[in-house]
C-alpha positions as CSV (number, residue, x, y, z in Angstrom):
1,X,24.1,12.8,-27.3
2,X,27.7,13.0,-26.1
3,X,27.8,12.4,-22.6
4,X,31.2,13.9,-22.5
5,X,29.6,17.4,-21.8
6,X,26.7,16.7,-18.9
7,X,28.2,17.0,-15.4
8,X,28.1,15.3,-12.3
9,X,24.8,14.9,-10.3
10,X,24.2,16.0,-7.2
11,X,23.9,13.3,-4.1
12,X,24.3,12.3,-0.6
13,X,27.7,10.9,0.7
14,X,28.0,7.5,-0.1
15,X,30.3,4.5,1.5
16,X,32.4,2.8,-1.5
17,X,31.1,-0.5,-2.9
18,X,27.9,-0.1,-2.5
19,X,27.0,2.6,-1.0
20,X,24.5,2.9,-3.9
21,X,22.6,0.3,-2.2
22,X,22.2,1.8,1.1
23,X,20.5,4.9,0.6
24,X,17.3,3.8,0.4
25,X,17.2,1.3,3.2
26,X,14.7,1.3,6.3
27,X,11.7,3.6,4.6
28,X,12.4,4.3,0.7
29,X,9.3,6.1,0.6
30,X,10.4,8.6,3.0
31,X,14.0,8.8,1.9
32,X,12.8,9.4,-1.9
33,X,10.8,12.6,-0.7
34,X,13.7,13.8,1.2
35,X,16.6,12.9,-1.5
36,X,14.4,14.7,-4.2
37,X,14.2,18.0,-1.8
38,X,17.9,18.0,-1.2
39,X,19.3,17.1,-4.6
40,X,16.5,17.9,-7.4
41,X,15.4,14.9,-9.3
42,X,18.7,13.6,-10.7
43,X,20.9,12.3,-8.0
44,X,23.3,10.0,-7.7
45,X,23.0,7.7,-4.7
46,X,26.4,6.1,-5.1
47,X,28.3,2.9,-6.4
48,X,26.7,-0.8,-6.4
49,X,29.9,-2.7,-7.2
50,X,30.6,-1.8,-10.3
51,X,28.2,0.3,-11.3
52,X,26.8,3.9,-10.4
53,X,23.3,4.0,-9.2
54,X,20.6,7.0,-9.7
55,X,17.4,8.3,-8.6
56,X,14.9,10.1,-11.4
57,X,12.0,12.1,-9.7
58,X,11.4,15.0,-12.2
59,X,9.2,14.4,-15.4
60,X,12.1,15.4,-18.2
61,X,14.6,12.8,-16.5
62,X,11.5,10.2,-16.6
63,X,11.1,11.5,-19.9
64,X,14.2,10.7,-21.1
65,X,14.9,7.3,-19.7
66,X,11.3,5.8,-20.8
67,X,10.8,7.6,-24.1
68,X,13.4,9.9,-25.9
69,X,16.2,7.8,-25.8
70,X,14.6,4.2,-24.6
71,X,16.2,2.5,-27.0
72,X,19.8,2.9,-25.0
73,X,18.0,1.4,-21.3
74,X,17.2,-2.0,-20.6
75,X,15.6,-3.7,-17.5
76,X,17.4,-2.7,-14.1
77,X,19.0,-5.6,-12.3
78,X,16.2,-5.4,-9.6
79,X,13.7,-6.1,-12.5
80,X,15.9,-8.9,-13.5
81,X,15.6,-10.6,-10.5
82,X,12.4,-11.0,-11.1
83,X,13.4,-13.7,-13.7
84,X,13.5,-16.6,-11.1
85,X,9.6,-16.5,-10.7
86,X,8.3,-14.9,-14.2
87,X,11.3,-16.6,-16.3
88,X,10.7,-14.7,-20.0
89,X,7.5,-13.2,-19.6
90,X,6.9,-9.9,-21.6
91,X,7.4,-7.8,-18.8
92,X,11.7,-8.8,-18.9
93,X,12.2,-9.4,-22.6
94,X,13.4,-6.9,-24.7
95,X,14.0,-5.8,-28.4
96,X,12.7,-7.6,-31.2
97,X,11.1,-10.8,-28.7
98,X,9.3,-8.2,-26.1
99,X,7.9,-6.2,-29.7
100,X,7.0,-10.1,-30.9
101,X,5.8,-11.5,-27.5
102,X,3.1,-8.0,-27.2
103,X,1.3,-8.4,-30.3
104,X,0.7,-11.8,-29.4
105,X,-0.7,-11.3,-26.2
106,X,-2.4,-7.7,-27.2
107,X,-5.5,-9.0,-28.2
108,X,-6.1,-10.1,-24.6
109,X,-6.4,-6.7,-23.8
110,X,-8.6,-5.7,-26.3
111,X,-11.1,-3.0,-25.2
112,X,-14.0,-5.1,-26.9
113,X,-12.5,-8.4,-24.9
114,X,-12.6,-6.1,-21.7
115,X,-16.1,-5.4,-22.4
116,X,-17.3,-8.6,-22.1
117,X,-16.2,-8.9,-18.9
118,X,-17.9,-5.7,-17.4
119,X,-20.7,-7.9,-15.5
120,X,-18.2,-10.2,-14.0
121,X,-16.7,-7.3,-12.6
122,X,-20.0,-5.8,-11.4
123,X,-21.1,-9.8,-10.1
124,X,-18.2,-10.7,-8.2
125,X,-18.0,-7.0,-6.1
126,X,-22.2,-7.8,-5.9
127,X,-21.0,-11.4,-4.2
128,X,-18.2,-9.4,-1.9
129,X,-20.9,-7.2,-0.6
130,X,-23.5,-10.0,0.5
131,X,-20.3,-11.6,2.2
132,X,-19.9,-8.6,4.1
133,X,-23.4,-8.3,5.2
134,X,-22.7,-9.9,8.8
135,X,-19.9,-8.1,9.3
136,X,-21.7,-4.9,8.2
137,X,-24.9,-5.8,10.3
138,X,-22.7,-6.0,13.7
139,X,-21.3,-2.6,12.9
140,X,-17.5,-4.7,12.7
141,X,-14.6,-2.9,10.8
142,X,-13.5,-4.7,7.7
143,X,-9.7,-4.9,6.3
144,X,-10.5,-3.4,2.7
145,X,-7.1,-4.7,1.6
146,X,-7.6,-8.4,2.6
147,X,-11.0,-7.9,0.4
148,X,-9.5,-6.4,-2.3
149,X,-7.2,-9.0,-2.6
150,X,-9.6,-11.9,-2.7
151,X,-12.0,-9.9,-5.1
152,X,-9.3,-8.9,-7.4
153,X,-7.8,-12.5,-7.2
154,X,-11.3,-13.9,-8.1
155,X,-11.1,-11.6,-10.8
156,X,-8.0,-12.7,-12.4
157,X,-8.7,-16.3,-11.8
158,X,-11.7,-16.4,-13.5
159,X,-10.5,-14.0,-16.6
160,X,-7.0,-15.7,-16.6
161,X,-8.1,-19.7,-16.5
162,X,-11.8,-20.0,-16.4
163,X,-11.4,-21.1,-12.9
164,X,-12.0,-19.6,-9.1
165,X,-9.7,-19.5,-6.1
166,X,-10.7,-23.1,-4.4
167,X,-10.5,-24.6,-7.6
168,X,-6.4,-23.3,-7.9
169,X,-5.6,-23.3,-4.3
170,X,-2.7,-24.6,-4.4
171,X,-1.4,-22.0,-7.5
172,X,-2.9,-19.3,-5.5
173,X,-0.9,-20.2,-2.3
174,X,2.4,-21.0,-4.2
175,X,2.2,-17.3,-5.8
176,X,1.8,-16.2,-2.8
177,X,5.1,-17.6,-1.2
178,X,7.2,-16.6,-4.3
179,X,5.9,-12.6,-4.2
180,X,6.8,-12.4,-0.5
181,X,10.0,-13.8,-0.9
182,X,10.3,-11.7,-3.9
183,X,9.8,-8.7,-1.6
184,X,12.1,-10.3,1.4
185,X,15.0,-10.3,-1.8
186,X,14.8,-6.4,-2.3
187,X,15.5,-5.8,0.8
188,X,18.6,-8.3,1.2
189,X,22.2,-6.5,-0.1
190,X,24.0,-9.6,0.1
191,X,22.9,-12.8,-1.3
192,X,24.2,-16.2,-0.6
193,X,25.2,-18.3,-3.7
194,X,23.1,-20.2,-5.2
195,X,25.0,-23.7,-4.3
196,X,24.5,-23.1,-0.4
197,X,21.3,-24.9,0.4
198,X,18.7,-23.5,2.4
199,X,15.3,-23.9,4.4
200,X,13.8,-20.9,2.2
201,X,15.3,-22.1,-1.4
202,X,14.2,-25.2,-0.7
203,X,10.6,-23.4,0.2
204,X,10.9,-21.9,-3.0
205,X,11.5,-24.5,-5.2
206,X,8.5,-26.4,-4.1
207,X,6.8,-23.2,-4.9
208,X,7.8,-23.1,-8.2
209,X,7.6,-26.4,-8.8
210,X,3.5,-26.0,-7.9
211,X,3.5,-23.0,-10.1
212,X,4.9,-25.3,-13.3
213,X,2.8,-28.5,-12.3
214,X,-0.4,-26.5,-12.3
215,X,0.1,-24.4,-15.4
216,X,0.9,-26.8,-17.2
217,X,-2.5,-28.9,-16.3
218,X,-4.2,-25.6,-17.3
219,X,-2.6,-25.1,-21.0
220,X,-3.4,-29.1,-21.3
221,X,-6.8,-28.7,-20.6
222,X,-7.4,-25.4,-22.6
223,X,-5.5,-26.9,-25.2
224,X,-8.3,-29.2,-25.5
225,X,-11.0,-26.6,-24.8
226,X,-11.2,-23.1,-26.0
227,X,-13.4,-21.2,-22.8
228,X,-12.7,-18.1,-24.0
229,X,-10.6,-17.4,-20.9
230,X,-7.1,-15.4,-21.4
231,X,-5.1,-18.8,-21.1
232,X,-7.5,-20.2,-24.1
233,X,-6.4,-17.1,-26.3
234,X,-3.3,-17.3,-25.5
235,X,-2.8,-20.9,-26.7
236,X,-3.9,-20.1,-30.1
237,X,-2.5,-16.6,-30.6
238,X,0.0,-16.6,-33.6
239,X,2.3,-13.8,-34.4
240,X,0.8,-12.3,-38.1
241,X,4.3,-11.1,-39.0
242,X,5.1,-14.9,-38.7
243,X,7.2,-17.1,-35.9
244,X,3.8,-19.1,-35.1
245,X,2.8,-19.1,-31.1
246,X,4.2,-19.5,-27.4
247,X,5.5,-22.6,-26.5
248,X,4.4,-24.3,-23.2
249,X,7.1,-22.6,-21.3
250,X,6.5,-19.4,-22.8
251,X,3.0,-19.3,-22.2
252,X,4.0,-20.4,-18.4
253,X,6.1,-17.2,-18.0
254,X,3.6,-15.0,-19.5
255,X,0.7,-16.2,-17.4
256,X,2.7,-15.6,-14.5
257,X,3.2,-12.4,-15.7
258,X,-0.1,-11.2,-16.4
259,X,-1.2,-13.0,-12.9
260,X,1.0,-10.8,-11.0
261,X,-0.3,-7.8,-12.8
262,X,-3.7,-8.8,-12.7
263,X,-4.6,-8.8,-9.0
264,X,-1.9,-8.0,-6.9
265,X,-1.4,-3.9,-8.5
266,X,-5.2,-3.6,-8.6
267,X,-6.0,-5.0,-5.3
268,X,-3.7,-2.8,-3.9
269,X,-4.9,0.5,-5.4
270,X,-8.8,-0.4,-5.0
271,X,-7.6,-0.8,-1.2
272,X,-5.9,2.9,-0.9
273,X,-8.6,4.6,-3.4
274,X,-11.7,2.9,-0.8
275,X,-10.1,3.8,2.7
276,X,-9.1,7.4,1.5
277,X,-12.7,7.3,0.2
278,X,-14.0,6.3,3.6
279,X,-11.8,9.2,5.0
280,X,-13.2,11.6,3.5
281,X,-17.2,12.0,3.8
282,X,-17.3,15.0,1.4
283,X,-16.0,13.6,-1.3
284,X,-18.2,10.5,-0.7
285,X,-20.9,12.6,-0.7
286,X,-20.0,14.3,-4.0
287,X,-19.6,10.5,-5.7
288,X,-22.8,9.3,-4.2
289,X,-24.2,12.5,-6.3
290,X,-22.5,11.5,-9.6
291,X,-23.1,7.5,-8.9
292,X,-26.9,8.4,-8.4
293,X,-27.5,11.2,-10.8
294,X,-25.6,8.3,-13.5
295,X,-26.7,5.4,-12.9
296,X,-30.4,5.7,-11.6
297,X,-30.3,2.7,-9.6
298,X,-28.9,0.4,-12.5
299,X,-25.4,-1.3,-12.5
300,X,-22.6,0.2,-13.8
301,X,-21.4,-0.8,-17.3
302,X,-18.4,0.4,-19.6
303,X,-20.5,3.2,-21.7
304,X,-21.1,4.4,-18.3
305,X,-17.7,5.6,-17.0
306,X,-17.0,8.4,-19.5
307,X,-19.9,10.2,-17.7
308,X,-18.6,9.1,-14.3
309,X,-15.5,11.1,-14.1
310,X,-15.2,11.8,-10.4
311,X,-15.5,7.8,-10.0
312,X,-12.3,8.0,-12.0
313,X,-10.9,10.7,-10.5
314,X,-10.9,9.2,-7.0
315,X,-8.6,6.1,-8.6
316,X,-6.6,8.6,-10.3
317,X,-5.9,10.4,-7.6
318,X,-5.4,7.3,-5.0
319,X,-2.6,6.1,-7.6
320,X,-0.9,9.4,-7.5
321,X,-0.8,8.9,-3.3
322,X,0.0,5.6,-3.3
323,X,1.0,4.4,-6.7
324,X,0.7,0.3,-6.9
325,X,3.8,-0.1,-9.1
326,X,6.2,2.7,-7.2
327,X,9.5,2.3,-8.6
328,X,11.1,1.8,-12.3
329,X,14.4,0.5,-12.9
330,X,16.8,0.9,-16.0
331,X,20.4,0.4,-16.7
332,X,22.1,2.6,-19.6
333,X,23.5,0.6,-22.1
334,X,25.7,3.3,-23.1
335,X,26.9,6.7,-22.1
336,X,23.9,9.1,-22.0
337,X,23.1,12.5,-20.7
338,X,20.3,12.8,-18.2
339,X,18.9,16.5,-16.8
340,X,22.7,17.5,-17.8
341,X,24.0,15.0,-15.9
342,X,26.4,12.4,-17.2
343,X,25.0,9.0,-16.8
344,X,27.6,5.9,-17.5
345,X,26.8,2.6,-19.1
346,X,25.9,0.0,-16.7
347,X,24.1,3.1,-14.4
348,X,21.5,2.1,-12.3
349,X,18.6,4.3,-12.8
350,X,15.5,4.1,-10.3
351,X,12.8,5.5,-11.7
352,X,10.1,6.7,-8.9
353,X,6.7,7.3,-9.7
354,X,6.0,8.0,-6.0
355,X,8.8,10.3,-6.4
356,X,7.6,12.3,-9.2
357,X,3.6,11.8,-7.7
358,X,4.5,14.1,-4.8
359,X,6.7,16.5,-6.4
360,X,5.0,19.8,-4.9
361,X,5.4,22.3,-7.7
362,X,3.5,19.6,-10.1
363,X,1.5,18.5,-7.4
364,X,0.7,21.4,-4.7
365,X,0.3,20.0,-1.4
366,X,1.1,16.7,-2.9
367,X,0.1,14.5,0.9
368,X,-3.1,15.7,0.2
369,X,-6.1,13.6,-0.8
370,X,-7.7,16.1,-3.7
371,X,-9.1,13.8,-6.3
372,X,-10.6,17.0,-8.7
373,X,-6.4,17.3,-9.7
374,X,-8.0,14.6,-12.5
375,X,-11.2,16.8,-13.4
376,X,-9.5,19.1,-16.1
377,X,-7.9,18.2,-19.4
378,X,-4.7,15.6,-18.9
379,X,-3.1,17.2,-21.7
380,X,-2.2,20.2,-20.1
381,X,-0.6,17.8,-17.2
382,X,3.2,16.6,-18.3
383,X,2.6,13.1,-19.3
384,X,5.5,11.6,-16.9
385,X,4.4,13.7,-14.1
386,X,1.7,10.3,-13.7
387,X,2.8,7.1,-14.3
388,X,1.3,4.4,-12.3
389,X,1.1,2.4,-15.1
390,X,4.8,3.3,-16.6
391,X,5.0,5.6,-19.8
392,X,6.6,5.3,-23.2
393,X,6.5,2.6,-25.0
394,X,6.8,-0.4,-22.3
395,X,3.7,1.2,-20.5
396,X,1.8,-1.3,-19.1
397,X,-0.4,-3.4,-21.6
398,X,-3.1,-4.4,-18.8
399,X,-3.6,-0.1,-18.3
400,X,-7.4,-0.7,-19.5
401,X,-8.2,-3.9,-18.3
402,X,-7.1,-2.6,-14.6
403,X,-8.4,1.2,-14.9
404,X,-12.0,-1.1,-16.7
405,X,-12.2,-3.2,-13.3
406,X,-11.0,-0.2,-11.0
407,X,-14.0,1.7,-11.8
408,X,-16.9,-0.5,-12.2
409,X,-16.0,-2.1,-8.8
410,X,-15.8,1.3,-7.2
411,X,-18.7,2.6,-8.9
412,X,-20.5,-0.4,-7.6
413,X,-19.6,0.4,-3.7
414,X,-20.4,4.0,-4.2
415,X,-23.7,3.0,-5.1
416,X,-24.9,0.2,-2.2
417,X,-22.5,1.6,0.6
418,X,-22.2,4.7,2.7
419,X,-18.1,4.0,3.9
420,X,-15.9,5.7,7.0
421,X,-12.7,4.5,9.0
422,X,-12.6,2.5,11.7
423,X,-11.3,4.2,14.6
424,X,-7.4,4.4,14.8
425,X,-6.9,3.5,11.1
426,X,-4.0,5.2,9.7
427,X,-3.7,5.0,5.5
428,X,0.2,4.9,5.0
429,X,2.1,2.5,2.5
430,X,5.6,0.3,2.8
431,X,7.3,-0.7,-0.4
432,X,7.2,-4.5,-1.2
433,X,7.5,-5.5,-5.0
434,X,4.8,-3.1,-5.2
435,X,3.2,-0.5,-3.0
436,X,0.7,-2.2,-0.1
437,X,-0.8,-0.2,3.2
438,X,1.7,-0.2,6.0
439,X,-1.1,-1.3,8.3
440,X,-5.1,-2.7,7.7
441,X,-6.9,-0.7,6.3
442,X,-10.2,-1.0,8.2
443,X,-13.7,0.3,7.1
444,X,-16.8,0.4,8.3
445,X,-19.8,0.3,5.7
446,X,-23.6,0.9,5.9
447,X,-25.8,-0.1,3.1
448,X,-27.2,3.4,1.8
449,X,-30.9,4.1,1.8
């Protein structure tokens, strides 16, 4: 398309430099919402250096960026600064090594390999519950979030390396470090170079240095043992268009990378979809009705969750609220055309699911919690109207495996537990790397009758 005949996009005023930067300081959330109402869903927030910087928040733009023309966008430099933690994983290649690097790792994510892990899922929330028994006997509020986070990590740990949390402390507590520093770096405009030492580089490089010595005790071990864990597969995938497998480096960066994705996204999203749940007693009651009309008194398994579609439509909706991955980035490697607006090479683009997710004439009264949006057919729904997993080709590979563990664990809790908000709870998000609650999100459950 010559870019020559698009025009210019709307936009606040911006200060030169990088003024691009600015715009979305303080609350981003907030300021999305409002720069979509002003300015439509292409605008142009102004320069970073040398380049321009935009926001998408209208399905065609998405559209355009992720799938139509996908071939002429790479990663954004936020994405890329992701490299110092995940090095080459697949989630920062691109071209011919990111097409090579996913059909190695796609059997991983195999629906019949998710499968298999259905009653770990259904185990591990069934050892979460009896932990909160005390808690729940007392009547005491519990931070859903914190619990998410340690069932999800559980998860992950156990899928990822055939290990649990106390086992890899000491990975588990380095990752931590590196994501909130991660988070602490979006926020920073000006960055000192790399030569100047510092208390935190020096914090992180002990951090990654755990993160390497660890892995690589992992791959030696599994090397030597196949326990059918993600890790295990991983070592002995080969590439059947040739190039053989990962090297031990590779495999570090893509275990990294599936570790963020693993836990971190889905803890996040069980969080939001469980307190909106709790806040909400008629639509608890009407997924006590489907859990109890489905299940008969059985745990959940996979065939079961086509026939539990309110279960699903609960998560659906809590990742159109408060979606765990909430902003995109891109940058144009050539001239392109966007919404008929001239986009440069080297643009910027920030691609905002939250954006898009509370559009109101896709979404009408888009703050509201109104999880029967998901009951009808999806294909009459614009597929980049939802993305909380991405779209178009680089959509997220782990999509199953998350949406697999989503369900059965909330399935689980709508079957033992009867759920409300603790008094003066308030369900609101703040943008980190991903999308977390501003504040605890505290719960009060009762074990149904």
């Amino acid at each position: 398309m010559d870019a020559t005949f698009g025009s210019r996009a709307p936009g606040p005023r911006a200060l030169p430099v990088l003024g691009g930067m600015l715009q979305l300081r303080g609350d981003p959330l907030a300021k999305i919402l409002e720069l979509r109402a002003r300015h439509g869903g292409v605008v142009y927030l102004g320069p970073a250096g040398p380049r321009e910087v935009f926001l998408l928040t209208e399905p065609i733009a998405i559209r355009r960026a992720l799938l139509d023309n996908h071939t002429n966008y790479k990663k954004g430099l936020a994405a890329q600064r992701l490299r110092a933690v995940l090095g080459e994983g697949s989630l920062l290649l691109e071209g011919t090594a990111w097409r090579k690097r996913r059909r190695l790792i796609q059997p991983a994510f195999h629906k019949q390999k998710i499968a298999t892990l259905a009653s770990e899922f259904v185990e591990h929330t069934d050892a979460m519950l009896e932990r909160w028994r005390p808690a729940m006997d007392r009547g005491a509020a519990l931070d859903v979030r914190d619990e998410m986070l340690r069932l999800t990590m559980q998860l992950t740990l156990r899928n990822m390396f055939g290990s649990g949390a106390e086992e890899l402390r000491s990975l588990v507590d380095a990752w931590q470090f590196l994501y909130d520093e991660l988070s602490r770096g979006r926020q920073r405009i000006v960055r000192l170079p790399a030569w100047i030492p510092s208390r935190r580089r020096d914090q992180t490089s002990a951090a990654m240095a755990t993160v390497q010595r660890v892995l690589g005790g992992l791959i030696r071990e599994r090397t030597e043992h196949d326990d059918g864990s993600v890790l295990a597969m991983l070592l002995r995938a080969r590439d059947d268009e040739g190039g053989g497998g990962l090297t031990d480096q590779e495999l570090r960066d893509e275990v990294m990378t599936i570790f963020v994705g693993g836990y971190e996204t889905s803890s996040n999203a069980l969080a939001f979809a469980t307190a909106l749940l709790a806040a909400h007693p008629e639509v608890g009651a009407r997924h006590h009705e489907e859990i109890d009309r489905v299940l008969q008194q059985r745990a959940p398994q996979v065939s079961d969750l086509a026939n539990l579609p309110y279960n699903r439509a609960i998560l659906e909706e809590g990742m159109r609220l408060y979606p765990p991955s909430w902003m995109i980035t891109r940058e144009a490697l050539a001239d392109d055309v966007i919404g008929g607006f001239r986009i440069p090479r080297g643009a910027q683009l920030l691609i905002s699911s939250y954006g898009v997710h509370h559009a109101p004439e896709l979404w009408p009264s888009p703050s509201q919690f109104r999880p029967e949006r998901f009951l009808g057919d999806p294909a009459t729904r614009d597929r980049f109207a939802y993305l909380p997993f991405g779209g178009g080709p680089r959509v997220c590979l782990g999509e199953q495996y998350a949406l697999t563990e989503m369900q059965l664990i909330l399935a689980r809790l709508g079957q033992k537990l009867s759920l409300r908000l603790a008094p003066g709870c308030r369900i609101a998000a703040r943008a980190h790397v991903g999308l977390r609650p501003r504040d605890p999100l505290r719960i009060i459950a009762t074990t149904r009758s």
